[in-house]
PDB file of N, CA, C and O in Angstrom, chain B, residues numbered from 101:
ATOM      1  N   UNK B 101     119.383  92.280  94.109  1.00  0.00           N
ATOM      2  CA  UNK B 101     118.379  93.279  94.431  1.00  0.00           C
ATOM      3  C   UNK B 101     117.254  92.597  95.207  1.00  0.00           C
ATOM      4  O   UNK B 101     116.813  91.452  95.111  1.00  0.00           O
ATOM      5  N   UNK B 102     116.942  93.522  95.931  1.00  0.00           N
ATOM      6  CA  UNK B 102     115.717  92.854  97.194  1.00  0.00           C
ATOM      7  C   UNK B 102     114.577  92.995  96.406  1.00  0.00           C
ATOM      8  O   UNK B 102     114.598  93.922  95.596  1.00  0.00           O
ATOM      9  N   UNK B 103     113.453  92.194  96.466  1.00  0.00           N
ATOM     10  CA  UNK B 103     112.083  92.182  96.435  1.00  0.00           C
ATOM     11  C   UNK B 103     110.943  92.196  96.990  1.00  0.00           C
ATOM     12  O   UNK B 103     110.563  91.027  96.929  1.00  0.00           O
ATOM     13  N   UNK B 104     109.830  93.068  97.711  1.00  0.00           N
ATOM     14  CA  UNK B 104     109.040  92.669  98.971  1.00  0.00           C
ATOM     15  C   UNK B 104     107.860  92.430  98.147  1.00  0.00           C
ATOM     16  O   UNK B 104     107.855  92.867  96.996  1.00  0.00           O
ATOM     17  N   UNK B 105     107.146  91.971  98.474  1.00  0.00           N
ATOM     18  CA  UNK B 105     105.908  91.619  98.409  1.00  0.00           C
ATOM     19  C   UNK B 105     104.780  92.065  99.479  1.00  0.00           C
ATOM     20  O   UNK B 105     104.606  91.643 100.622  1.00  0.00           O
ATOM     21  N   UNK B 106     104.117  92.981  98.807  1.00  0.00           N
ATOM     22  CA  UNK B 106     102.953  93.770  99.944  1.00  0.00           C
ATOM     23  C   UNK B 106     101.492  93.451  99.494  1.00  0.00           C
ATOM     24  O   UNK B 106     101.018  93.885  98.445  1.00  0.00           O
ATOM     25  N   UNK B 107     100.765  92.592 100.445  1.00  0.00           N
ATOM     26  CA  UNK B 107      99.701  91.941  99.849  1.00  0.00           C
ATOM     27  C   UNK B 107      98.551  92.681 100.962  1.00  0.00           C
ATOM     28  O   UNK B 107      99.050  93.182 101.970  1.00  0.00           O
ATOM     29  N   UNK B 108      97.558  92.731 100.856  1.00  0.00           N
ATOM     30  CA  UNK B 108      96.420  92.631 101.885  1.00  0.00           C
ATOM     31  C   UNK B 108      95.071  91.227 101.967  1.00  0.00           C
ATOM     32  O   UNK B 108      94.508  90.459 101.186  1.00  0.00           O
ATOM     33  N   UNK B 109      95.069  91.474 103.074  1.00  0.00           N
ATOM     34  CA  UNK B 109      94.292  89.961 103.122  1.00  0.00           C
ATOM     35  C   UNK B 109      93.046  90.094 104.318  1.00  0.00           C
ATOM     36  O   UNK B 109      93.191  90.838 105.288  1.00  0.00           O
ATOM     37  N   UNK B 110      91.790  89.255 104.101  1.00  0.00           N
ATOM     38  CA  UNK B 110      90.950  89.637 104.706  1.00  0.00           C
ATOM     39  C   UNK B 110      90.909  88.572 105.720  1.00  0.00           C
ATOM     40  O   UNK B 110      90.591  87.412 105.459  1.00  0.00           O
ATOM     41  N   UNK B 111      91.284  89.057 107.036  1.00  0.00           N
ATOM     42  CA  UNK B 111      91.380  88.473 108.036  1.00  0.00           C
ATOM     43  C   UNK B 111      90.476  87.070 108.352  1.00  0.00           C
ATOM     44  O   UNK B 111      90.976  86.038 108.801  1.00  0.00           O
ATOM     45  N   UNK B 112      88.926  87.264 107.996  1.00  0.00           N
ATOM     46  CA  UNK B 112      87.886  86.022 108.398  1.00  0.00           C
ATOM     47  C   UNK B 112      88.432  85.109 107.329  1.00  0.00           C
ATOM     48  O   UNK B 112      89.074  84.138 107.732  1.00  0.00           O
ATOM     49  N   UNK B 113      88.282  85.262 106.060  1.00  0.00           N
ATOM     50  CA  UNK B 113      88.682  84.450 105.092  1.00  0.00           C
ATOM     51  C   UNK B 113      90.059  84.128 104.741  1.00  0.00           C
ATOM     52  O   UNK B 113      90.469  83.079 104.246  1.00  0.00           O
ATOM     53  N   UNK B 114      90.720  85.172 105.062  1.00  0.00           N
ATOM     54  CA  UNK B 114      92.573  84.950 104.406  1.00  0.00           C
ATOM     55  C   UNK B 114      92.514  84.973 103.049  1.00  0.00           C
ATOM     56  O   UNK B 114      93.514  84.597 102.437  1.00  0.00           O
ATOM     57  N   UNK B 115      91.307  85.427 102.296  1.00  0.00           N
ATOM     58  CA  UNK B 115      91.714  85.738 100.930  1.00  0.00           C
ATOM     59  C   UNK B 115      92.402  86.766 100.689  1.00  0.00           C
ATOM     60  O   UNK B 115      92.067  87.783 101.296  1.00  0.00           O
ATOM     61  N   UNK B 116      93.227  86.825 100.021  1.00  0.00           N
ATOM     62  CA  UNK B 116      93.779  87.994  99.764  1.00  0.00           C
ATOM     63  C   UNK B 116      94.182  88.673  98.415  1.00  0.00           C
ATOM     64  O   UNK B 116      94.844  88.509  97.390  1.00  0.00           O
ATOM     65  N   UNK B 117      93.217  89.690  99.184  1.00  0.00           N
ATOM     66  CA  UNK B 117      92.323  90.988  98.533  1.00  0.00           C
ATOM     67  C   UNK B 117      93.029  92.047  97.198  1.00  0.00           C
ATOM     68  O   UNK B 117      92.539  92.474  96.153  1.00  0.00           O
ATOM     69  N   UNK B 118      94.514  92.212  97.890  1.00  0.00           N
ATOM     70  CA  UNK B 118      95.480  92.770  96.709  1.00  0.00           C
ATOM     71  C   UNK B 118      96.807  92.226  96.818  1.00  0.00           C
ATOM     72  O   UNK B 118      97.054  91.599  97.848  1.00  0.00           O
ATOM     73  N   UNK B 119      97.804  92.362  95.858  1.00  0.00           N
ATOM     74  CA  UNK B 119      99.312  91.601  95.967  1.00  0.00           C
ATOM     75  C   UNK B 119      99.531  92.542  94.897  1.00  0.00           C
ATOM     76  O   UNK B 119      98.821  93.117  94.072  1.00  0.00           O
ATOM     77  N   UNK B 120     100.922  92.496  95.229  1.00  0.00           N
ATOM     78  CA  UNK B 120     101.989  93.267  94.403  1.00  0.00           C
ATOM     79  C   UNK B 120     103.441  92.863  94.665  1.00  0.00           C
ATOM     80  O   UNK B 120     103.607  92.665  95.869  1.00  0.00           O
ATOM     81  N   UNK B 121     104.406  92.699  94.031  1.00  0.00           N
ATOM     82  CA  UNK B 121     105.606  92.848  94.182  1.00  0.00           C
ATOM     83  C   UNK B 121     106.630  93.699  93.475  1.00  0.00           C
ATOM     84  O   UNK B 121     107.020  93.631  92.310  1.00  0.00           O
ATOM     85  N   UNK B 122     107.064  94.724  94.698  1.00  0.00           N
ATOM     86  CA  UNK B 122     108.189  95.721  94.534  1.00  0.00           C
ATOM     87  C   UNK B 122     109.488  95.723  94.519  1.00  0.00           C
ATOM     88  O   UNK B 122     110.072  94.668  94.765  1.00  0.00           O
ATOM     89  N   UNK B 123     110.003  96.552  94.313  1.00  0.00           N
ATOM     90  CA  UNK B 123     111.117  96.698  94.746  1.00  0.00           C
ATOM     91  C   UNK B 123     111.998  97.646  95.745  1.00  0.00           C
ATOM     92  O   UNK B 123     113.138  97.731  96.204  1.00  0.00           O
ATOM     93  N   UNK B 124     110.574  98.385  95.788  1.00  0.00           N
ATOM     94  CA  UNK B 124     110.722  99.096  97.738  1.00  0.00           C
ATOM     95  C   UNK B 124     109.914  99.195  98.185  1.00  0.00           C
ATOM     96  O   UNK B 124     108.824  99.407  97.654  1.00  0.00           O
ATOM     97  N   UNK B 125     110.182  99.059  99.547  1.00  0.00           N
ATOM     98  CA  UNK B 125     108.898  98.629 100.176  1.00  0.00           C
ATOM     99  C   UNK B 125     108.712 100.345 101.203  1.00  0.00           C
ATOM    100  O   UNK B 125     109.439 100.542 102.177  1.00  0.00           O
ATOM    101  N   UNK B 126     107.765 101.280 100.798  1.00  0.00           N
ATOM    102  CA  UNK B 126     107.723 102.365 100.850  1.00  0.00           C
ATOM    103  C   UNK B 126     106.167 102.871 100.902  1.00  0.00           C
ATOM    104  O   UNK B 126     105.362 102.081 100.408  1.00  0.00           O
ATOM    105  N   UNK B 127     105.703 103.951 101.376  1.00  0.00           N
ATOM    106  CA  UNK B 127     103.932 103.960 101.519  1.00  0.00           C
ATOM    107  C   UNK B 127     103.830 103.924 100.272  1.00  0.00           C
ATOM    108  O   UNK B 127     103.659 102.729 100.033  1.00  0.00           O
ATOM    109  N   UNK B 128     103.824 104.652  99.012  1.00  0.00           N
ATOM    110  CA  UNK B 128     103.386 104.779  97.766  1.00  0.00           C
ATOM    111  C   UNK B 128     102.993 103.643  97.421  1.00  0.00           C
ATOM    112  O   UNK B 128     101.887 103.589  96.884  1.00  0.00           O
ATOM    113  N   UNK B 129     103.740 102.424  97.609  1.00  0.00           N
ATOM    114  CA  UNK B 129     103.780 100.775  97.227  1.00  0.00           C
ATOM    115  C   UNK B 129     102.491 100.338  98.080  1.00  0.00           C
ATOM    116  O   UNK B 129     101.619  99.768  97.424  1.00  0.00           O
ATOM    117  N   UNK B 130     102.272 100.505  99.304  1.00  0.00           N
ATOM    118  CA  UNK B 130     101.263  99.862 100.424  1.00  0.00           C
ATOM    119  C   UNK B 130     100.137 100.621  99.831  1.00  0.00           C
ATOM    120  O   UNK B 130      99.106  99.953  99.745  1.00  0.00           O
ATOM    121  N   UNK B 131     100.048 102.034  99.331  1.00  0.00           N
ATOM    122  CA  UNK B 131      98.929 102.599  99.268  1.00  0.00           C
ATOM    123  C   UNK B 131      98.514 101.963  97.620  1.00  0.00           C
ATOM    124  O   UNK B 131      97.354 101.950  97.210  1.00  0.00           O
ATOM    125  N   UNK B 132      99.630 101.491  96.859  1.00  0.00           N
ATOM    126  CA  UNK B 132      98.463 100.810  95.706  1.00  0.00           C
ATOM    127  C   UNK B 132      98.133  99.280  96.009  1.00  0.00           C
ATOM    128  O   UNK B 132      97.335  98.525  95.453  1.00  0.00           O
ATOM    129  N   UNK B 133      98.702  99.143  96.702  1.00  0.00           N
ATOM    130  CA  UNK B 133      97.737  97.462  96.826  1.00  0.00           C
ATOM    131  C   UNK B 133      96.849  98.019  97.566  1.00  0.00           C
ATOM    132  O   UNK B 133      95.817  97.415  97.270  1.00  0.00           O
ATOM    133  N   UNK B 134      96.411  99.360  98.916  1.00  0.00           N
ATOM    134  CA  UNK B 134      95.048  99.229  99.450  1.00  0.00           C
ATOM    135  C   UNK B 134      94.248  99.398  98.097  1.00  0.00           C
ATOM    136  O   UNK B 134      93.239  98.734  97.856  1.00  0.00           O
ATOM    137  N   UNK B 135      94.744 100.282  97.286  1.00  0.00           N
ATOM    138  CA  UNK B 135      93.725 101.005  96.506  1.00  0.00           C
ATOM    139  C   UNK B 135      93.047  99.883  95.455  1.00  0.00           C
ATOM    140  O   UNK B 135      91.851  99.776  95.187  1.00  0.00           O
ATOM    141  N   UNK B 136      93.810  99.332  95.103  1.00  0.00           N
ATOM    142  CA  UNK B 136      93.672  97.591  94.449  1.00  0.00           C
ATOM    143  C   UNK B 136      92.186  96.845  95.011  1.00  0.00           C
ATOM    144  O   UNK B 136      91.116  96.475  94.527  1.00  0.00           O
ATOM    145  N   UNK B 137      93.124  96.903  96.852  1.00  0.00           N
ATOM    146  CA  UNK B 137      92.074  95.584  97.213  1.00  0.00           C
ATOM    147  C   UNK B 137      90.918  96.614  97.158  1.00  0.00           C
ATOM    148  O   UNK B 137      90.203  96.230  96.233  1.00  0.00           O
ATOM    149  N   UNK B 138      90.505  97.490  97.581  1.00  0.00           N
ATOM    150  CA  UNK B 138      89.192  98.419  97.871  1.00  0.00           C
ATOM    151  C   UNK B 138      88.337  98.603  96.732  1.00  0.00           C
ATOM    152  O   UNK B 138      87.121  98.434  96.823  1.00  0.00           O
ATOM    153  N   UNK B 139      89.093  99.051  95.307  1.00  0.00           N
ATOM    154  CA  UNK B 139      88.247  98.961  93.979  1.00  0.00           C
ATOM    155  C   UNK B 139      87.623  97.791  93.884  1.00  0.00           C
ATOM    156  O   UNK B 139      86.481  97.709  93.433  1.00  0.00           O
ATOM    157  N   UNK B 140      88.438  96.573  94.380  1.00  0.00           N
ATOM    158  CA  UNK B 140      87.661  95.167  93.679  1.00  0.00           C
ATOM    159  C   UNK B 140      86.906  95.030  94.598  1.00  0.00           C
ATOM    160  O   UNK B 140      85.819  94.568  94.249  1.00  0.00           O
ATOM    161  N   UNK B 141      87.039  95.295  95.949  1.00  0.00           N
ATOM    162  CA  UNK B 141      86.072  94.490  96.930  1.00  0.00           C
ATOM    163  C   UNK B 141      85.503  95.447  97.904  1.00  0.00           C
ATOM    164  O   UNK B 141      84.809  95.045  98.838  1.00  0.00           O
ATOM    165  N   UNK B 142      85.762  96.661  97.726  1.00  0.00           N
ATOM    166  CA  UNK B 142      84.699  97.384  98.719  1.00  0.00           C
ATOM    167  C   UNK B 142      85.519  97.848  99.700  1.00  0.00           C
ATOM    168  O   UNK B 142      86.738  97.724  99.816  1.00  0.00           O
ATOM    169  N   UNK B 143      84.366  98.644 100.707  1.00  0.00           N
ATOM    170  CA  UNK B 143      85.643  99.261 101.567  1.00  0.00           C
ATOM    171  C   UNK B 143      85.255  98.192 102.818  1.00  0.00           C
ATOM    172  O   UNK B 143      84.142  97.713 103.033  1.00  0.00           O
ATOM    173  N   UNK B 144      86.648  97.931 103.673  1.00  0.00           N
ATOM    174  CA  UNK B 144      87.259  97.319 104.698  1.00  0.00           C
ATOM    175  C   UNK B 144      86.138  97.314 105.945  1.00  0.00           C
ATOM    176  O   UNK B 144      85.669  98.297 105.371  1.00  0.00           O
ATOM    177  N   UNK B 145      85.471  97.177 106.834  1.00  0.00           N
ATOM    178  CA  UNK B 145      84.849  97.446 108.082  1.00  0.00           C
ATOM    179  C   UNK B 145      85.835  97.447 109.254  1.00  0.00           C
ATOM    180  O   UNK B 145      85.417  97.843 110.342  1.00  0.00           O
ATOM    181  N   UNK B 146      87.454  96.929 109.103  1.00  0.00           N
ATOM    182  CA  UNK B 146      88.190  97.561 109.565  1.00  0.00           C
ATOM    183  C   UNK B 146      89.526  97.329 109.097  1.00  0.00           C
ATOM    184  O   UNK B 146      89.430  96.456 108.234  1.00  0.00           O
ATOM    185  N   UNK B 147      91.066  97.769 109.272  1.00  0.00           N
ATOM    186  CA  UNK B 147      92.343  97.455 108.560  1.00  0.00           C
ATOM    187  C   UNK B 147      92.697  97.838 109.570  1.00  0.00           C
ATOM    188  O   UNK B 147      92.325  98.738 110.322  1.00  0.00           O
ATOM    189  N   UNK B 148      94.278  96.334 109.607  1.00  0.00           N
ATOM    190  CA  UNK B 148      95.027  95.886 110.596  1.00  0.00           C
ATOM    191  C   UNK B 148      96.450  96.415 109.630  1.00  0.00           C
ATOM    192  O   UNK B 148      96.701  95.975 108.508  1.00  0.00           O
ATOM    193  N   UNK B 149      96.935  97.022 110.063  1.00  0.00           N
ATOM    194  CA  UNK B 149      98.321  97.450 109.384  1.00  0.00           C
ATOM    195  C   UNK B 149      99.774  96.835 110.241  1.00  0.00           C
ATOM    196  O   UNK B 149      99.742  96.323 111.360  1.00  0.00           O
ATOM    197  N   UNK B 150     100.557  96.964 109.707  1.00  0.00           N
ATOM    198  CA  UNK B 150     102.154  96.646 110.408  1.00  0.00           C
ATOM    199  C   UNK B 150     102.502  97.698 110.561  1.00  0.00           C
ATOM    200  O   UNK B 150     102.405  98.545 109.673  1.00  0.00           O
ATOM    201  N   UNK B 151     103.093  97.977 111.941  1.00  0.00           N
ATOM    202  CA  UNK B 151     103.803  99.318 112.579  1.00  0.00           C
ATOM    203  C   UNK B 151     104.992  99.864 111.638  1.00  0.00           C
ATOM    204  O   UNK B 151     105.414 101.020 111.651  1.00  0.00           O
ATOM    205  N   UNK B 152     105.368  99.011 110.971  1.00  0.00           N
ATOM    206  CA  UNK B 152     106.653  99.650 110.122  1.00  0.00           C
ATOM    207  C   UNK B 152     106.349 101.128 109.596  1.00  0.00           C
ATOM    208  O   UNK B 152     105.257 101.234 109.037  1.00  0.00           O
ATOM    209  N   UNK B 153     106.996 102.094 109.666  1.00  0.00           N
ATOM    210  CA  UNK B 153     107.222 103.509 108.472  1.00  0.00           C
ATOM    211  C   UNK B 153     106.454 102.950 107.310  1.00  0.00           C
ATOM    212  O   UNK B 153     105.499 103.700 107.111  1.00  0.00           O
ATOM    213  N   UNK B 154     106.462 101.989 106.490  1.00  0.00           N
ATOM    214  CA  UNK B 154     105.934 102.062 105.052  1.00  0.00           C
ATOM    215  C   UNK B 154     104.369 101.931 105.326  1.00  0.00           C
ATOM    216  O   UNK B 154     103.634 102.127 104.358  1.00  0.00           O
ATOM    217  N   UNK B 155     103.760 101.604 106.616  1.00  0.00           N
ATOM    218  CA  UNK B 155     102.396 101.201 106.943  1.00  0.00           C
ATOM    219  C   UNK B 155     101.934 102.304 108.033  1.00  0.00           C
ATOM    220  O   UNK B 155     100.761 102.284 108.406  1.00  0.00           O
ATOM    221  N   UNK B 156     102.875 103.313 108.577  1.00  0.00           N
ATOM    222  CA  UNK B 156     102.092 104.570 109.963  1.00  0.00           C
ATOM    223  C   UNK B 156     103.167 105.363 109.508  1.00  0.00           C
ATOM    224  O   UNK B 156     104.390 105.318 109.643  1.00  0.00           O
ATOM    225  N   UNK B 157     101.876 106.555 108.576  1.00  0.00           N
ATOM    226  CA  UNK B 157     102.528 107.400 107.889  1.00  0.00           C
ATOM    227  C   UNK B 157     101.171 108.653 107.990  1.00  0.00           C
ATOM    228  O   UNK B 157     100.196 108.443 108.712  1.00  0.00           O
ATOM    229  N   UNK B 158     101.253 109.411 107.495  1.00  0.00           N
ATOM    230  CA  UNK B 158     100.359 110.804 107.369  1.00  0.00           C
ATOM    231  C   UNK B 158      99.405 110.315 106.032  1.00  0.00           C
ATOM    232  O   UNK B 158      98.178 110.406 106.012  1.00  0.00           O
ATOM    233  N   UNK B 159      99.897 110.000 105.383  1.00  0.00           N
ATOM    234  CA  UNK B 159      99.472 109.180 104.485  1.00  0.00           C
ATOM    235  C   UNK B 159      98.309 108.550 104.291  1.00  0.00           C
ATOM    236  O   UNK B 159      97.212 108.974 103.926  1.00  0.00           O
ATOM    237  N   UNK B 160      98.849 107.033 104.705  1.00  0.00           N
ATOM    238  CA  UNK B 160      98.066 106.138 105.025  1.00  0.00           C
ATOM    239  C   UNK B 160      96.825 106.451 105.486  1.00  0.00           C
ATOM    240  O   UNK B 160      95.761 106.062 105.006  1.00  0.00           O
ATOM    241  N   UNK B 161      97.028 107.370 106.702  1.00  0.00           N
ATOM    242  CA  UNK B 161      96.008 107.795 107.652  1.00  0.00           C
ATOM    243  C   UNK B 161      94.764 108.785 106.873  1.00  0.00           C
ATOM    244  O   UNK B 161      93.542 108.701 107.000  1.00  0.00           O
ATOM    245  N   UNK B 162      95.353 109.469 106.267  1.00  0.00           N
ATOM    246  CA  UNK B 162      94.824 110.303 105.006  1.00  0.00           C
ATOM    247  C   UNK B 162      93.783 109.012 104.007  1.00  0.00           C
ATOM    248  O   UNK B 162      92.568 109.204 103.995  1.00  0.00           O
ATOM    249  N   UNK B 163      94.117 108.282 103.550  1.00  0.00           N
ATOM    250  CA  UNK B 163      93.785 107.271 102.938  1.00  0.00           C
ATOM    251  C   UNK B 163      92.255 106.127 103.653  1.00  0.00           C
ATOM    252  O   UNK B 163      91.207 105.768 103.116  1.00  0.00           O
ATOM    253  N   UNK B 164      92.796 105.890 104.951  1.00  0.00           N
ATOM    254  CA  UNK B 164      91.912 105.386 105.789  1.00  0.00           C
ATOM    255  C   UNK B 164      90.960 105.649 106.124  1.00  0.00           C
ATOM    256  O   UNK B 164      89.969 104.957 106.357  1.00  0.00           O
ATOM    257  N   UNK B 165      91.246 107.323 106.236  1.00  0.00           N
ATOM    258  CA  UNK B 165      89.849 108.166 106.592  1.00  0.00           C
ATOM    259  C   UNK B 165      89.134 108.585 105.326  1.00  0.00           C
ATOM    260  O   UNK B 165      88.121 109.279 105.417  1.00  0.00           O
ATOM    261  N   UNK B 166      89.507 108.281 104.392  1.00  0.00           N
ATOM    262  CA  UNK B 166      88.695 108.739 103.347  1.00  0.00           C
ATOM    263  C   UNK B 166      87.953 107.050 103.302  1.00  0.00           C
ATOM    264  O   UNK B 166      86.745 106.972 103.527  1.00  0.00           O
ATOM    265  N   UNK B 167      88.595 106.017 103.063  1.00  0.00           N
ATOM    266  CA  UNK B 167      87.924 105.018 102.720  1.00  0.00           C
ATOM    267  C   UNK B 167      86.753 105.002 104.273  1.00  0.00           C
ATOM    268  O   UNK B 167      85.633 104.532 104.075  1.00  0.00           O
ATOM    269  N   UNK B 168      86.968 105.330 105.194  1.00  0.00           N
ATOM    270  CA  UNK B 168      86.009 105.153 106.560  1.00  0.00           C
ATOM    271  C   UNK B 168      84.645 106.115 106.120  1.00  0.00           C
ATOM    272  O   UNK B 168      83.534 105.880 106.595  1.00  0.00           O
ATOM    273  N   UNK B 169      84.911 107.294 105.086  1.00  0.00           N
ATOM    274  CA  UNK B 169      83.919 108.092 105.469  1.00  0.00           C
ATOM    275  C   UNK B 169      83.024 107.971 104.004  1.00  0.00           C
ATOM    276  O   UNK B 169      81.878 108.418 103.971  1.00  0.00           O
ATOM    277  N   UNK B 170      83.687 107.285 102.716  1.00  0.00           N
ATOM    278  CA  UNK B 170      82.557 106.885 101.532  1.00  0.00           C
ATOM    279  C   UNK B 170      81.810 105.583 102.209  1.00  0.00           C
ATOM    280  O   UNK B 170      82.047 104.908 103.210  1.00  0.00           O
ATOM    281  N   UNK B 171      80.604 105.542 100.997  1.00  0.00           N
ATOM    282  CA  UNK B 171      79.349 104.634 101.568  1.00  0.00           C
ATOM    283  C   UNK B 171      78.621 105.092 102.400  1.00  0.00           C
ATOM    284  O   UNK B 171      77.682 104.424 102.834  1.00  0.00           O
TER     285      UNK B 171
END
């Protein structure tokens, strides 16, 4: 059985912000590590995503714009 690992990481530093490992790699999975990294550390000033389906979705985008428009 496959395993992915979907982490986010903050580009200046390379810390990284949330991690998880699944076993599909699917938006539901990407949208709890954003939701992860954002509770602990605030919202983003901007997010770099991977073109794949599990990362440019209706979704996501849904998600983005809400974190763009609190604060």
């Amino acid at each position: 059985m496959k395993a992915w690992m979907i982490a986010a990481m903050d580009d200046a530093s390379r810390l990284i912000t949330g991690i998880d490992i699944f076993f599909n790699d699917n938006r539901i999975n990407v949208m709890s590590v954003l939701k992860s990294a954002v509770s602990k550390f605030g919202r983003p000033s901007r997010l770099v995503l991977d073109n794949g389906p599990s990362y440019k979705n209706k979704q996501i985008k849904l998600m983005v714009s809400l974190i763009a428009t609190t604060l």
